[in-house]
RODO-2510 file (C-alpha; in nm, 4 decimals, decimal comma):
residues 479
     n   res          X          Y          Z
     1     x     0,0000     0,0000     0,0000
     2     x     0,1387     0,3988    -0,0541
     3     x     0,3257     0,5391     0,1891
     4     x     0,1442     0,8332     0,3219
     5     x     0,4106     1,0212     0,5433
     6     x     0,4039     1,3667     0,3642
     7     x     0,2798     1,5990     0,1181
     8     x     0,4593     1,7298    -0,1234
     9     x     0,4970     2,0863    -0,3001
    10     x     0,1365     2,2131    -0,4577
    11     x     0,2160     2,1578    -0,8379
    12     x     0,2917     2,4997    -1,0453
    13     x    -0,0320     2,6045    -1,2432
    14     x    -0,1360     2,2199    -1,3048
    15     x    -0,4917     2,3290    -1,3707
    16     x    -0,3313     2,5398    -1,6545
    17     x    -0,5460     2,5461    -1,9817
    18     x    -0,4651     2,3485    -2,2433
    19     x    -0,4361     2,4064    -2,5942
    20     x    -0,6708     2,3761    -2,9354
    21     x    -0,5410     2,0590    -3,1373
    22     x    -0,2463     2,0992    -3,3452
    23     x    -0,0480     1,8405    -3,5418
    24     x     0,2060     1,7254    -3,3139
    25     x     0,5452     1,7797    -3,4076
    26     x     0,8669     1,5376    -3,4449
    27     x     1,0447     1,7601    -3,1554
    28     x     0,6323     1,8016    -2,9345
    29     x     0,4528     2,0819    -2,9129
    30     x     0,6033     2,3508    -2,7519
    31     x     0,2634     2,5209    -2,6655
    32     x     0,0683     2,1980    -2,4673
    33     x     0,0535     2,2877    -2,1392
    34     x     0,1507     2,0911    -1,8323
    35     x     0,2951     1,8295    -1,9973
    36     x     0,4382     1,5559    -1,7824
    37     x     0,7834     1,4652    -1,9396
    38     x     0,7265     1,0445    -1,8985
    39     x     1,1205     0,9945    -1,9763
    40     x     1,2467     1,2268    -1,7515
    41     x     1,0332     1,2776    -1,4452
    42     x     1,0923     1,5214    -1,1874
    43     x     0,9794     1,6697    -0,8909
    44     x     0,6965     1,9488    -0,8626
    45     x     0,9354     2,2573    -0,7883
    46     x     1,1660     2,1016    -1,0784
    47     x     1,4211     1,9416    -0,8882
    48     x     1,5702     1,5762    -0,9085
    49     x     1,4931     1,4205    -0,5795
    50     x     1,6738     1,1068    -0,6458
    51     x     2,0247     1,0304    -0,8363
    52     x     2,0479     0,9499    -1,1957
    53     x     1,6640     1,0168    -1,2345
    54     x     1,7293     1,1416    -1,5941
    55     x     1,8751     0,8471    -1,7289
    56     x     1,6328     0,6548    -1,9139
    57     x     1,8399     0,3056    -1,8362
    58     x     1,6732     0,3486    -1,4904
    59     x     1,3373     0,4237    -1,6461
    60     x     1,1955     0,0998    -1,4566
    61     x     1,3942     0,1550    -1,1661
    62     x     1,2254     0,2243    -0,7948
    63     x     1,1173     0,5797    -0,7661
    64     x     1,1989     0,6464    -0,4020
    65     x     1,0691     0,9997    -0,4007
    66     x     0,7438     0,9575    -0,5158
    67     x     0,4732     0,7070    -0,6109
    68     x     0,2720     0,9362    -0,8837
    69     x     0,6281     0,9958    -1,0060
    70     x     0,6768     0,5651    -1,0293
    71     x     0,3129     0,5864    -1,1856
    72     x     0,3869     0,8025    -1,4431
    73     x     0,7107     0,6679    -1,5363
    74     x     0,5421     0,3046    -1,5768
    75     x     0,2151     0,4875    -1,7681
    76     x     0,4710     0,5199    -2,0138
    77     x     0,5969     0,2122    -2,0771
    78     x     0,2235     0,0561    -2,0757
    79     x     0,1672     0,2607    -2,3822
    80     x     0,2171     0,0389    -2,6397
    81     x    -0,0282    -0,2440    -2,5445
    82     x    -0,1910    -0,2183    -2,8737
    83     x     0,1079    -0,3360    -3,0627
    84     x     0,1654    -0,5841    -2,8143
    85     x    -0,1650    -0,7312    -2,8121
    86     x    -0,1914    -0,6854    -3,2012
    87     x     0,1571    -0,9084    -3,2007
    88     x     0,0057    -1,1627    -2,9803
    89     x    -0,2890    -1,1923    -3,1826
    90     x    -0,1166    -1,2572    -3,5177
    91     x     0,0844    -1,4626    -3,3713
    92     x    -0,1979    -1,6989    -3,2519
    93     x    -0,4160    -1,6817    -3,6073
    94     x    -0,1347    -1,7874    -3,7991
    95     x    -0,0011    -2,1060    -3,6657
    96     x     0,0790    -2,2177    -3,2863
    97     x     0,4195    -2,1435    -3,1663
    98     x     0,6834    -2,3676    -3,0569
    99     x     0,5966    -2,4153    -2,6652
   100     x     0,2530    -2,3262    -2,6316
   101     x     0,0545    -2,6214    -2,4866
   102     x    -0,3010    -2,7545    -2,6640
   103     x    -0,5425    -2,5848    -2,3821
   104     x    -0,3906    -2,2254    -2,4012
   105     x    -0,4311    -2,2641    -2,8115
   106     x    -0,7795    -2,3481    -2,7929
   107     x    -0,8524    -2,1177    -2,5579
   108     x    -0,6961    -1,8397    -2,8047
   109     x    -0,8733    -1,9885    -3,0663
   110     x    -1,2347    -1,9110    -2,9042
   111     x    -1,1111    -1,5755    -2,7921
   112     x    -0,9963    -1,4972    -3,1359
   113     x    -1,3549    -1,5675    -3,2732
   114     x    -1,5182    -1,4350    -2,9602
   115     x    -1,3875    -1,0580    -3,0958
   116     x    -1,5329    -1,1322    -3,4664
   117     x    -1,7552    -0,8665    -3,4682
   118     x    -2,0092    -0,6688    -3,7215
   119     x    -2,1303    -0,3108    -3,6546
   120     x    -2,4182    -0,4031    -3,3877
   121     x    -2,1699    -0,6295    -3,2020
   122     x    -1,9381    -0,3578    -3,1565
   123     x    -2,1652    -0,0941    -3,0507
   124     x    -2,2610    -0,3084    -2,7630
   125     x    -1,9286    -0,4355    -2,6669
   126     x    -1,8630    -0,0479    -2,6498
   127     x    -2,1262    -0,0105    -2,4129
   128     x    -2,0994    -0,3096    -2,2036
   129     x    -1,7085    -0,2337    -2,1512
   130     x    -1,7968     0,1621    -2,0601
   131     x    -2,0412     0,0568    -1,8156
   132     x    -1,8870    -0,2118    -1,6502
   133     x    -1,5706     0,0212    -1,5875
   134     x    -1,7759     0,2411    -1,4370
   135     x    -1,8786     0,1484    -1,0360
   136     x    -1,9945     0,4822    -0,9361
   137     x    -2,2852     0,5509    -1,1678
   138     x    -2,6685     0,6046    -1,1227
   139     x    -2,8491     0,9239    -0,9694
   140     x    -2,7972     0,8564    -0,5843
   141     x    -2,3898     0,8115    -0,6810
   142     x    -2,4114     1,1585    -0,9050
   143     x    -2,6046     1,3199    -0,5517
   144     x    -2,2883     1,1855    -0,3503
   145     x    -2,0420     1,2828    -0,5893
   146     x    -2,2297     1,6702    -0,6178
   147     x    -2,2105     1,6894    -0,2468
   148     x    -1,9063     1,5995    -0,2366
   149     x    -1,7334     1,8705    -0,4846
   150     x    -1,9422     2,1048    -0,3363
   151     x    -1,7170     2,3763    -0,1222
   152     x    -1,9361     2,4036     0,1592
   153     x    -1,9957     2,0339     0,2338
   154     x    -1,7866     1,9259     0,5447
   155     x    -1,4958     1,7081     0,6254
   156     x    -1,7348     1,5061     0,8049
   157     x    -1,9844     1,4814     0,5580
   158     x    -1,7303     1,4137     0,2803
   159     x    -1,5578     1,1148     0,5495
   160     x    -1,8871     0,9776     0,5740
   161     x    -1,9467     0,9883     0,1765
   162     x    -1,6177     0,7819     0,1410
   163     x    -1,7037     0,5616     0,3911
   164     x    -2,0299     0,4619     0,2434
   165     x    -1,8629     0,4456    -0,1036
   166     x    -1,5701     0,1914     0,0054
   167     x    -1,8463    -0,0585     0,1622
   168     x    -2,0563    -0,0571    -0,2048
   169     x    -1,7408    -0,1234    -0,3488
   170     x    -1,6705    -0,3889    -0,0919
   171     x    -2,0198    -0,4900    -0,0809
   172     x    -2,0315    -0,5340    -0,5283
   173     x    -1,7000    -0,7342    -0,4554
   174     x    -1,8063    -0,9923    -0,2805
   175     x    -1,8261    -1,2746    -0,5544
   176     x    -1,5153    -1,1678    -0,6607
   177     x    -1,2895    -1,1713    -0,2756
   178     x    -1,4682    -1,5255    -0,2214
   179     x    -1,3223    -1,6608    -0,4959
   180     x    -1,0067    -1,4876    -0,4061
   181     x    -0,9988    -1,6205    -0,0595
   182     x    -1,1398    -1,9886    -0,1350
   183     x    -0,7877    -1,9567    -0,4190
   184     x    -0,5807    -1,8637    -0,2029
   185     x    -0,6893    -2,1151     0,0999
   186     x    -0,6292    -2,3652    -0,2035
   187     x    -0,2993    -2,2376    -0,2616
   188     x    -0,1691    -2,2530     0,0782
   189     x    -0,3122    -2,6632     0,1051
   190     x    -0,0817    -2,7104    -0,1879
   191     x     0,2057    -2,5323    -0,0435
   192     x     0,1900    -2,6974     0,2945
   193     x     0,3045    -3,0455     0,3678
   194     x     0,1447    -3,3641     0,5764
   195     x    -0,0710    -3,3001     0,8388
   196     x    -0,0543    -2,9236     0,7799
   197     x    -0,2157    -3,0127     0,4359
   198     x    -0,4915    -3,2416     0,5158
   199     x    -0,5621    -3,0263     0,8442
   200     x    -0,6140    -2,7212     0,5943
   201     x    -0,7947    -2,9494     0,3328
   202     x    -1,0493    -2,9951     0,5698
   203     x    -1,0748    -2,6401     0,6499
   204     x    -1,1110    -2,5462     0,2668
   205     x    -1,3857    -2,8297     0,1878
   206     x    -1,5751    -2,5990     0,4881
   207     x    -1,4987    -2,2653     0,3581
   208     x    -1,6407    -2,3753    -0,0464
   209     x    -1,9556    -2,4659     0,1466
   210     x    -1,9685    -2,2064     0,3255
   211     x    -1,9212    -1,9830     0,0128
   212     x    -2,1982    -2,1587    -0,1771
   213     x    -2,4277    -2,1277     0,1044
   214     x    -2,3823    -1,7474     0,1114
   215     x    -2,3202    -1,7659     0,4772
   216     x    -2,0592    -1,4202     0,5301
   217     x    -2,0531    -1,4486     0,8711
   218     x    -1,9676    -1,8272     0,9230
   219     x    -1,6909    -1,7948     0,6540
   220     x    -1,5228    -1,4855     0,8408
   221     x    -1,5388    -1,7063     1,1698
   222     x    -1,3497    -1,9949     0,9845
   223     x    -1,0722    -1,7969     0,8306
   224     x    -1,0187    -1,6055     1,1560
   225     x    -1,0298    -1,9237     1,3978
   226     x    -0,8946    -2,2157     1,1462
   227     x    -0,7025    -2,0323     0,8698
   228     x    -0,5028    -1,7601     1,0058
   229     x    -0,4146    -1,9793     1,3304
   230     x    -0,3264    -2,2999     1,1550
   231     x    -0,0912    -2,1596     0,8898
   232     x     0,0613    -1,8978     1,1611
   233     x     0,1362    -2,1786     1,3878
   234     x     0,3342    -2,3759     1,0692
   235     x     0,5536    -2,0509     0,9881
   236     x     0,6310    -1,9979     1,3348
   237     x     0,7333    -2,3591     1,4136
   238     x     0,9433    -2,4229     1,0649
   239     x     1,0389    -2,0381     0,9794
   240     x     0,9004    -2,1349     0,6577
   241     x     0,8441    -1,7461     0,4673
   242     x     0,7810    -1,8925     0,1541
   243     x     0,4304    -1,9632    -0,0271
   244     x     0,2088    -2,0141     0,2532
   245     x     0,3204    -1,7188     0,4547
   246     x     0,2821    -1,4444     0,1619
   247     x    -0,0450    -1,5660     0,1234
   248     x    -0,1168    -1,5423     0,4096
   249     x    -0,0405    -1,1558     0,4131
   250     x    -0,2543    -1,1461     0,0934
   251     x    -0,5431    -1,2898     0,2055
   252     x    -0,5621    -1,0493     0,5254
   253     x    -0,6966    -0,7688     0,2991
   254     x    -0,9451    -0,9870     0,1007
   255     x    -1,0659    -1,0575     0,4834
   256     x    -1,0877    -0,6897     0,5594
   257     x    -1,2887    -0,6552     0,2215
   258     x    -1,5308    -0,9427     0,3080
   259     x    -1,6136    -0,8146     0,6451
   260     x    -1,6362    -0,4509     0,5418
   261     x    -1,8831    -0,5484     0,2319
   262     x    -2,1411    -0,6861     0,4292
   263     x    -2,5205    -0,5798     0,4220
   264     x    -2,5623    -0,5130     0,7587
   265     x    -2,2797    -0,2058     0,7376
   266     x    -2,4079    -0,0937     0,4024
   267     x    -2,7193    -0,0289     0,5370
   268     x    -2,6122     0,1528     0,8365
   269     x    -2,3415     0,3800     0,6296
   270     x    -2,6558     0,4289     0,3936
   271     x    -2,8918     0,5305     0,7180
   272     x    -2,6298     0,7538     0,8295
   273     x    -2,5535     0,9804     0,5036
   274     x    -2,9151     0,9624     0,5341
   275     x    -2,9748     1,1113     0,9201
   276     x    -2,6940     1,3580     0,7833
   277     x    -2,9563     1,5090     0,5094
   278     x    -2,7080     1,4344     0,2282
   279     x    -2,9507     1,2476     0,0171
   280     x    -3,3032     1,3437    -0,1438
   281     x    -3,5889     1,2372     0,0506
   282     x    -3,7017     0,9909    -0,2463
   283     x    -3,3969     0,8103    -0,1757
   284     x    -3,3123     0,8627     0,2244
   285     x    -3,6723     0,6995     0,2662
   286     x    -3,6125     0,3793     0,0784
   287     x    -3,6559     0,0598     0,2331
   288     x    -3,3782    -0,1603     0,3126
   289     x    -3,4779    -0,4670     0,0444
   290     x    -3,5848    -0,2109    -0,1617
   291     x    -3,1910     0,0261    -0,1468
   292     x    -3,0346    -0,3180    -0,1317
   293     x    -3,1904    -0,4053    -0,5147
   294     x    -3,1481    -0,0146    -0,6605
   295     x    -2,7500    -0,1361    -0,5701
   296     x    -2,7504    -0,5042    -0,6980
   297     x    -2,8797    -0,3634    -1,0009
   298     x    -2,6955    -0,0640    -1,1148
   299     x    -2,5824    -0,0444    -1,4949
   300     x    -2,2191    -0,1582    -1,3409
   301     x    -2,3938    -0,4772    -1,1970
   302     x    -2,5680    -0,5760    -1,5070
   303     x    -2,2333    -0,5015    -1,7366
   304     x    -2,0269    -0,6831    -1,4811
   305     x    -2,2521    -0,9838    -1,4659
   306     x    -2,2654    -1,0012    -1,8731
   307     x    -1,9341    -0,9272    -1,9612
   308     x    -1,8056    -1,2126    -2,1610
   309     x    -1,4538    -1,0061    -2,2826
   310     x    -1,3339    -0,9846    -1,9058
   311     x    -1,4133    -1,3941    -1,8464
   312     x    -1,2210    -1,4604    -2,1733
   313     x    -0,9550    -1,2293    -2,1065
   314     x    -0,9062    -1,3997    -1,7502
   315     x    -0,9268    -1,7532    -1,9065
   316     x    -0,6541    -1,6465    -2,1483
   317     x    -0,4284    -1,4565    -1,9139
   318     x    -0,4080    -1,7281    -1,6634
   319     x    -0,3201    -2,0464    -1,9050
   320     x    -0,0559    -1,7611    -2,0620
   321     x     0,1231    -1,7130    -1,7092
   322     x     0,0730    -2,0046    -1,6017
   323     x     0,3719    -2,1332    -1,8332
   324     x     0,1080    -2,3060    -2,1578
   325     x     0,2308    -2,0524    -2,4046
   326     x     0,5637    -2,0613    -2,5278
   327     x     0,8006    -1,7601    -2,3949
   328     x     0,7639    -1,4989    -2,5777
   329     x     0,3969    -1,5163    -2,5615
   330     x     0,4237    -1,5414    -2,1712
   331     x     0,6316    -1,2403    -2,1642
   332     x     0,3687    -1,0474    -2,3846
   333     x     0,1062    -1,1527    -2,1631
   334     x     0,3031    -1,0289    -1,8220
   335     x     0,3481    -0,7166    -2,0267
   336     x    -0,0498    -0,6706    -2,1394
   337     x    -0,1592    -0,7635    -1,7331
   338     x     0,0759    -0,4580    -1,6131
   339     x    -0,0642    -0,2220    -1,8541
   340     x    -0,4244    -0,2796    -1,7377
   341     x    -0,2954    -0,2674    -1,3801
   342     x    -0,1710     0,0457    -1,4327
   343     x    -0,4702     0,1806    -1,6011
   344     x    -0,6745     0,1133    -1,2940
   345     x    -0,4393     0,2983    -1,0382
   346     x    -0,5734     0,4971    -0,8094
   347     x    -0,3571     0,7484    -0,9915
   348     x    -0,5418     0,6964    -1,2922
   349     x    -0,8485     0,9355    -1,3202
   350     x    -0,9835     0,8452    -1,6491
   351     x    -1,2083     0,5476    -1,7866
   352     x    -0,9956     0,2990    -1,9609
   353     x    -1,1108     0,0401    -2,2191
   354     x    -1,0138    -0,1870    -2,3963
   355     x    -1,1177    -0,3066    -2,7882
   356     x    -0,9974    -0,6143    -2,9751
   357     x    -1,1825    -0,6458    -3,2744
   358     x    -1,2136    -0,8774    -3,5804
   359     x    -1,3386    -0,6465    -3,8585
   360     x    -1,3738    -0,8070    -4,1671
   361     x    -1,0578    -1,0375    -4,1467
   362     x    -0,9073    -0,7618    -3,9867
   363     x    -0,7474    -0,8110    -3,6543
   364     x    -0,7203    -0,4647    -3,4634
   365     x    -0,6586    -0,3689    -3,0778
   366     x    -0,7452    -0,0365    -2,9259
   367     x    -0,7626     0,1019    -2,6156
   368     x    -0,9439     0,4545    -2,5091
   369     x    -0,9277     0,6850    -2,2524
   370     x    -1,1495     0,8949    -2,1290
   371     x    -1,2303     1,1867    -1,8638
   372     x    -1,5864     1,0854    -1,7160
   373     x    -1,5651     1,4321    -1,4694
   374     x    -1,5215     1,6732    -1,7811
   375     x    -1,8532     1,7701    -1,7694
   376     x    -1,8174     1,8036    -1,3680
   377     x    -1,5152     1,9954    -1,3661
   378     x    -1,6253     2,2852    -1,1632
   379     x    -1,6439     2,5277    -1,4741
   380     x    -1,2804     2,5882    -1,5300
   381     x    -1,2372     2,8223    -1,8353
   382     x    -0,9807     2,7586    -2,0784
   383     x    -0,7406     2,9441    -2,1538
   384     x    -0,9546     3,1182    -2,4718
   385     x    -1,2356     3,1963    -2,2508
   386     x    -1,4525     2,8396    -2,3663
   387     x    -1,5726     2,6293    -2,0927
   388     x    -1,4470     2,2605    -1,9795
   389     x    -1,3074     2,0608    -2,2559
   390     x    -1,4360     1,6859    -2,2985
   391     x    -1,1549     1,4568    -2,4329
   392     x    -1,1238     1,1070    -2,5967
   393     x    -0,7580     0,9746    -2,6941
   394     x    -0,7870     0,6619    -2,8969
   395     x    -0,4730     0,4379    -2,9815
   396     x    -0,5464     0,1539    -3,2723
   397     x    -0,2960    -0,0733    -3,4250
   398     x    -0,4252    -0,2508    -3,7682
   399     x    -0,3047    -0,5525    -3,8718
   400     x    -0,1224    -0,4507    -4,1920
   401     x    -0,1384    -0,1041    -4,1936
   402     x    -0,0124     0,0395    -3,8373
   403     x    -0,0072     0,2809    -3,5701
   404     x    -0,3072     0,5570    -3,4782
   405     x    -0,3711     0,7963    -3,2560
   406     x    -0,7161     0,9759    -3,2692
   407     x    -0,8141     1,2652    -2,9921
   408     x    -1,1072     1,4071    -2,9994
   409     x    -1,2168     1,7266    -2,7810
   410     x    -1,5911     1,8383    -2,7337
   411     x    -1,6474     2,2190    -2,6443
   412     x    -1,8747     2,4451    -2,6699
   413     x    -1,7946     2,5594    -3,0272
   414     x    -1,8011     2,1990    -3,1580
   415     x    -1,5627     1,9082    -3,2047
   416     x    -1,2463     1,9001    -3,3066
   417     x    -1,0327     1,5451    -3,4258
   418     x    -0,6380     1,5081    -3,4571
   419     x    -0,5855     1,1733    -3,6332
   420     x    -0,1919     1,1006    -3,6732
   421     x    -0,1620     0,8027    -3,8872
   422     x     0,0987     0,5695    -4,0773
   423     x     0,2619     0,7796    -4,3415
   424     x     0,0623     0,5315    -4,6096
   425     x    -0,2682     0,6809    -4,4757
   426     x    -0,1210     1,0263    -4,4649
   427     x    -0,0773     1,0168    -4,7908
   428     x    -0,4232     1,0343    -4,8335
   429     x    -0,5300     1,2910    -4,5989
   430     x    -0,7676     1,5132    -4,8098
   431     x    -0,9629     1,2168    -4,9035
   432     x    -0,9183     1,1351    -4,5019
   433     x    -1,0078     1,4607    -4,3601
   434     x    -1,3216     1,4703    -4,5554
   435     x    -1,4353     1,1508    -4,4914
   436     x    -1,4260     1,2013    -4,1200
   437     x    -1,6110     1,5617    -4,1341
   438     x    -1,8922     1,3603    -4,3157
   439     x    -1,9149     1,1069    -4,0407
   440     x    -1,9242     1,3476    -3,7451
   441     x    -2,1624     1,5828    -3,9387
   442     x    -2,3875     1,3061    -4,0027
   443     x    -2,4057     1,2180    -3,6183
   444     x    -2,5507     1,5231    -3,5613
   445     x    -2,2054     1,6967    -3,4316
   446     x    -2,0837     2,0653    -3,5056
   447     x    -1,7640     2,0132    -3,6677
   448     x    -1,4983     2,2836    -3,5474
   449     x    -1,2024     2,1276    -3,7048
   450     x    -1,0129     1,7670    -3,8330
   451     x    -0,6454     1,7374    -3,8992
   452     x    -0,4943     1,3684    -4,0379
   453     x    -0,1064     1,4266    -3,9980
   454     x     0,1605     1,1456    -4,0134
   455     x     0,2530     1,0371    -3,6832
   456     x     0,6410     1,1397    -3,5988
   457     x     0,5797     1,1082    -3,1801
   458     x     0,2552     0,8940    -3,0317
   459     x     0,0529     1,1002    -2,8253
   460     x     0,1095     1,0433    -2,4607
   461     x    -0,1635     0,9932    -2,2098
   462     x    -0,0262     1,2580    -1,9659
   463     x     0,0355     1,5338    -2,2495
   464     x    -0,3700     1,4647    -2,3570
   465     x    -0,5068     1,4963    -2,0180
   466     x    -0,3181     1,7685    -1,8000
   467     x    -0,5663     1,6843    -1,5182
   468     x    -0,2855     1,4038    -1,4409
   469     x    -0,0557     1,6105    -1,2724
   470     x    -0,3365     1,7076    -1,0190
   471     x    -0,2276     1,4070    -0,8464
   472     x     0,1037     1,5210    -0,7837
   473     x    -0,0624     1,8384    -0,5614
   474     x    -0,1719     1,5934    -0,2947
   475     x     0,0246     1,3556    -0,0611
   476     x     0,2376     1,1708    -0,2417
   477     x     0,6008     1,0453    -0,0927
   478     x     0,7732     0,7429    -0,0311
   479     x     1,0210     0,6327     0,2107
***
């Protein structure tokens, strides 16, 4: 978990405005503003907190100084997951590689035609993917979120906002910490020998019952009074602090998570935002069954519980680093599971999804990001005098033809696109440029501006969305 000992220096003018699209240039755009450099990252007031910062053979090094600043400096290598995925994907459609066992192929195999897709398809794997990234959504979670931006509310009513938000997200977690902790109880049978083993086996055979059943509290009671004591006792009496004992640490904040995401505390964090006259009466007044279903069945819920891509994703992941692909493959795989982990940081305050797609024989992988608080941003001005800015940054790599980047920014004068593109699309860019105009004109949008330029430098996330450096204006140190 972060180390949160200090604060550091408030970040010079990070709520800067940024700039109207221009092409970027081979060299960047001297006039984006706030920029964080990704290859060179320093501290807010410009200094270099820790030796040898600026050389880029350290770029995966330990940050010591700060964990935005180790963040950032990983964002940067997780952006080029689209080429990475794209690679693996060939790969796999072509012919099996040397190493890579029968179960992980056929598993590739039915992911490969799960992301076939025709126009339809892909308009609801859009929408299944946006709102199963998105926990926080419905109108008593835009009423908490309103209260708590608003500059009169008070540290106590914001503390008791957060604590009613942390059980939901507990509470909607709950299928997924039981399987973690009935894993992990697995695990640690495996990894223990003789009697410790069967002892533990017995234990486990109680705990997938218990699971099945539904029964929370019993569960708790067993991995408190079984668990925790019997695999304590072996580490203490071999000084075993292998397998066993590091889960053992894991599994002690999958505990806290199942005992914070119970009902019973839900309800009473609910009743108290509720006493505190935080919530409209419609809602305060609801019923407990009746609250309890308006949260099981939230668009997040419903995505969640339909979303095939994340099941076949898991499947795939696991056989790949699990050691049934051959090595390279493995090594792609490690390198697409740290890209989405950094993409849901608690650092990270955009949406991120994720699109492979099948188009027509056409294997593609993108990945978007977008700011769901644009339109909430308290009103900030830009720099021209136009309100908040909504932004999209799209990254795409086509099988065959390459590399794109695509932002788009909604204001109030219209919408403006920057496309950078392989320099065979370039090429065509008037045909390009007019083609897109058509599209967003016949979707109803005012068309400010669209550039197609050949892309020299991809566009970072950081230099699209300023807002990242907010982060670095809160506390934010290591030791």
């Amino acid at each position: 978990m972060p180390d949160l000992l200090g604060a550091t220096n408030p970040v010079p003018n990070y709520d800067a405005p940024s700039v109207r699209i221009t092409p970027p240039a081979p060299g960047g755009d001297p006039n984006i503003q706030n920029i964080v450099d990704t290859d060179r990252v320093t501290r807010p007031d410009g200094q270099e907190g820790q030796q040898g910062s600026g050389d880029a053979t350290n770029s995966f090094a330990a940050r010591f100084e700060s964990n935005f600043m180790t963040f950032v400096q990983r964002l940067r290598g997780a952006q080029d997951l689209p080429q990475v995925f794209l690679t693996v994907l060939q790969g796999q459609s072509v012919e099996v590689s040397s190493g890579i066992r029968t179960g992980f192929a056929e598993e590739m195999a039915q992911f490969l035609e799960f992301i076939q897709m025709d126009e339809g398809q892909l308009l609801s794997f859009l929408e299944n993917q946006a709102q199963s990234g998105s926990r926080f959504t419905g109108a008593l979670f835009q009423v908490l979120r309103n209260t708590y931006n608003d500059p009169a509310a008070s540290e106590l009513t914001k503390s008791d906002i957060l604590q009613f938000v942390r059980r939901f997200g507990d509470y909607t977690s709950t299928e997924h910490v039981e399987d973690n902790l009935v894993r992990m109880t697995d695990e640690m049978t495996e990894a223990l020998p003789g009697k410790w083993s069967a002892q533990l086996s017995e234990v486990l055979a109680q705990l997938e019952n218990g699971v099945a059943a539904g029964d929370r509290a019993g569960n708790l009671k067993l991995l408190r009074e079984q668990v925790f004591p019997l695999v304590s006792k072996y580490v203490s009496l071999t000084h075993d602090h292998g397998l066993a004992r590091n889960l053992l640490s894991a599994m002690t904040l999958d505990v806290a998570r199942y005992e914070n995401g119970d009902e019973a505390g839900l309800l009473q964090a609910f009743r108290h935002l509720a006493n505190s006259e935080v919530l409209p009466r419609e809602i305060a007044e609801l019923p407990d069954a009746e609250l309890l279903r308006m949260l099981r069945e939230t668009d997040f819920a419903k995505a969640s519980e339909s979303n095939a891509f994340a099941d076949r994703m898991a499947k795939v992941t696991h056989r790949a680093l699990s050691g049934e692909a051959g090595v390279n493959t493995q090594d792609a795989f490690h390198h697409i599971m740290n890209s989405i982990l950094i993409n849901e940081s608690v650092y990270m305050p955009l949406q991120h999804i994720m699109l492979p797609l099948n188009w027509n024989g056409h294997l593609m992988f993108s990945e978007l990001w977008i700011d769901p608080d644009a339109e909430n941003s308290g009103g900030k001005r830009e720099q021209d005098g136009s309100g908040p800015v909504q932004r999209i940054l799209i990254k795409m790599d086509i099988q065959s033809i390459g590399a794109f980047d695509v932002l788009i920014q909604n204001r109030s004068e219209g919408v403006s696109m920057l496309v950078t593109c392989p320099k065979s699309v370039a090429e065509h860019t008037p045909q390009v440029t007019e083609s897109l105009r058509n599209i967003l004109t016949r979707n109803g949008l005012n068309v400010e501006q669209v550039q197609v330029a050949e892309q020299h430098r991809p566009l970072t996330v950081s230099q699209v969305f300023p807002k990242l450096a907010e982060r670095m204006s809160g506390v934010n140190v290591k030791v």
